[in-house]
N, C-alpha and C positions, 0 to 999 in steps of 0.2 A: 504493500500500500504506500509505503514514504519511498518505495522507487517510481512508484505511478507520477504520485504529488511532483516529485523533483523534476521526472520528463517534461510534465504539464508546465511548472513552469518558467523550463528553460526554453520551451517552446512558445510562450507566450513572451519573453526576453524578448527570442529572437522576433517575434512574430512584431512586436511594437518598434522594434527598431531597423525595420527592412528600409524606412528612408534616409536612414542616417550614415551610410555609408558612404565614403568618400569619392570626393569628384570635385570639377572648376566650380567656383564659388559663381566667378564670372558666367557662368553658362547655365549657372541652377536656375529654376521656374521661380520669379517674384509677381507670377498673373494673379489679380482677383481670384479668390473663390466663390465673387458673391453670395456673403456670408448676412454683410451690411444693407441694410434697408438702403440708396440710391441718393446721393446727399441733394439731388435736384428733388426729389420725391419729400424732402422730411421739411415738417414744418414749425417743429418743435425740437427743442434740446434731447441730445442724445451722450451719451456714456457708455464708453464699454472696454472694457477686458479681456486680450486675447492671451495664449499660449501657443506657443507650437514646438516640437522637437529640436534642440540646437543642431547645427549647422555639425557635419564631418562627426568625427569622433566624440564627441561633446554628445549629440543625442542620442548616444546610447546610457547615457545615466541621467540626461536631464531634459529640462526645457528653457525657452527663451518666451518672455512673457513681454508684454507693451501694453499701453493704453492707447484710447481713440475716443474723440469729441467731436462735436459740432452743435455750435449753439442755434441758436434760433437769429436768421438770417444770416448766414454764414452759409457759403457756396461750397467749402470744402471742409475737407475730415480735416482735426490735425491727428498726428501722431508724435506719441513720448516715450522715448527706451532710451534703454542703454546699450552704449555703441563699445565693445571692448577693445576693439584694436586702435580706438581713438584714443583712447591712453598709452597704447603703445608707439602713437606718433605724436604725442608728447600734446593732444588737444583734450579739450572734456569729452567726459565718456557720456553724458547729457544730451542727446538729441531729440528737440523738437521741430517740426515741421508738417509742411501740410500734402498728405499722401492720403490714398486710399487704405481704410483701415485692415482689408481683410484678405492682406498680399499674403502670399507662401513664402514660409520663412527660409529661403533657399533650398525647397523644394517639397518642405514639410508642409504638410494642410492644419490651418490653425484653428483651435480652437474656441470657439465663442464662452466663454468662461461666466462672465456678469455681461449685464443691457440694463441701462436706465432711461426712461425718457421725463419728457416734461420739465415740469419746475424742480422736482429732486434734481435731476440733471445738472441744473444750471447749478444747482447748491453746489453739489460733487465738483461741477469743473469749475467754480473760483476758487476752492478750498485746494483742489490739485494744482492750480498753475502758480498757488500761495508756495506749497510745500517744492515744486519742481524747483522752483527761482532758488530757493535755500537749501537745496538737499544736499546731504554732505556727499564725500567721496568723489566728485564731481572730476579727479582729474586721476581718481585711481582704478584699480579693477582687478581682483583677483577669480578665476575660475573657481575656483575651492577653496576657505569654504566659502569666500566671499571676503567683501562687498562684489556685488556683478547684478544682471539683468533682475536677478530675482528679489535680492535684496532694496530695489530699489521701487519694485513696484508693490513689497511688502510692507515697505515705509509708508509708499502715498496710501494704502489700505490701512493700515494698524494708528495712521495719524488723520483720517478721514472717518469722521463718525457714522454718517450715512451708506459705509459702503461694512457690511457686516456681511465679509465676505473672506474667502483666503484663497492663497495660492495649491495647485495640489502638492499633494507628497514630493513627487520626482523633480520640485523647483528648486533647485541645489543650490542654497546662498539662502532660503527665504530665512533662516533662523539668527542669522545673522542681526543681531541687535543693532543697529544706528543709535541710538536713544538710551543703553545702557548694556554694557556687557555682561549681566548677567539676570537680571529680573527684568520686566516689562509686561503689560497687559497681553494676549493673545490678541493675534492680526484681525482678529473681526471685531476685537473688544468685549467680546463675551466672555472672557475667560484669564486664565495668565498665562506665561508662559517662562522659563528657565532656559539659559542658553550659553553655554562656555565657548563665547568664541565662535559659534555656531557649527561645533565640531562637537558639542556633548550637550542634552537638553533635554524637556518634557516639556508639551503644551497640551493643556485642560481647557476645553470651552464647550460653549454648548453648542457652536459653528462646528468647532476643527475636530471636538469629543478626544481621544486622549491618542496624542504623536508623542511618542521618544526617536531624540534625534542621536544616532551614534555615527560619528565621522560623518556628519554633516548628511547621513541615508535615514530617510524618515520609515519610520513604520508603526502603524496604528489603528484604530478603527474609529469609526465614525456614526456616533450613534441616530443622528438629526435626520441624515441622506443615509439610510445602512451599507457600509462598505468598510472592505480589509484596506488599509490604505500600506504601498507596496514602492518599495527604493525602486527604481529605473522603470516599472511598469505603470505606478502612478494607482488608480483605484482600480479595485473588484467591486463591482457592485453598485448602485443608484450612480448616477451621474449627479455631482455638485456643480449645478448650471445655474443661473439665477437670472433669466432673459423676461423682461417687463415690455 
């Protein structure tokens, strides 16, 4: 039986990470997936949170997370990540700009994570473009256990009240404390959380239900949405989606 289990899920390993395989960055697919409502179609504020697989070797144990806005009269999306190799050419790793929100993140298909619209909306995105302007780490970037992509869109979540939401398990950096290296509220605010450096930790919420992070690989369950929450595969079980 614990030979069955292990095939099962090293085949589900490989099985999540058949896009992550190596190739020209240059030549990977950044088309739409239209995912996003048509920013000429919307007539109201919108908010949303995507993930998708890191790029090469990297997505096989994590992902690469970003936000996406558009207010109410505003012709385009913008878009907010974190850019890692901009630190390695000595600029901020801080990129904002106005793109369509629901590109393939070099070849991976992303994931609609949260959606807000209306008046929430507009609350979330003056509260976010407060937090972007100030965010720390702005000219660093480590892959593990962080600061990087994840840790930064776990800051605008865990410091944005309205958004009572988290990143999943396989977002490698999200425990990564900005705000205290070792105690802090849980990222939806429902809960708390413990974090050494974001290499050793526990988070209890009634959002995230109970993660232990060891070497920065989460593993837990989730009692709100029911699922095993699982290092490089990310959830078993209910989808944690939050689309209004």
């Amino acid at each position: 039986m614990k030979i069955t289990k292990t095939l099962l899920l090293l085949c589900l390993l490989l099985t999540s990470a058949t896009s992550c395989g190596s190739g020209d960055w240059r030549t990977a697919s950044r088309e739409s997936t239209g995912i996003a409502p048509k920013a000429s179609q919307l007539k109201e504020a919108i908010f949303q949170i995507y993930y998708a697989r890191a790029y090469s070797w990297r997505g096989w144990f994590g992902v690469h997370p970003w936000v996406a806005w558009k207010l109410k009269g505003e012709s385009q999306y913008t878009v907010a990540q974190i850019h890692g190799w901009n630190a390695w050419r000595g600029k901020s790793t801080v990129m904002v700009f106005e793109d369509l929100p629901d590109r393939k993140w070099f070849g991976s298909d992303p994931t609609l994570s949260l959606q807000v619209r209306g008046a929430k909306a507009e609350v979330i995105v003056s509260r976010v473009k407060e937090l972007i302007k100030k965010s720390p780490y702005r000219d660093s970037y480590r892959v593990w256990p962080g600061p990087n992509s994840n840790t930064f869109v776990s800051y605008l979540i865990r410091h944005t009240p309205q958004l009572v939401t988290e990143l999943p398990p396989h977002a490698v950096g999200k425990d990564w404390l900005v705000d205290s290296q070792l105690f802090s509220k849980s990222p939806s605010g429902t809960g708390l959380q413990f974090s050494l450096l974001g290499v050793l930790g526990l988070t209890i919420g009634l959002e995230e239900g109970i993660e232990v992070n060891i070497l920065g690989l989460s593993f837990g369950l989730d009692f709100n949405r029911p699922a095993l929450k699982l290092p490089m595969i990310g959830r078993l079980g209910f989808q944690d989606q939050q689309v209004e």
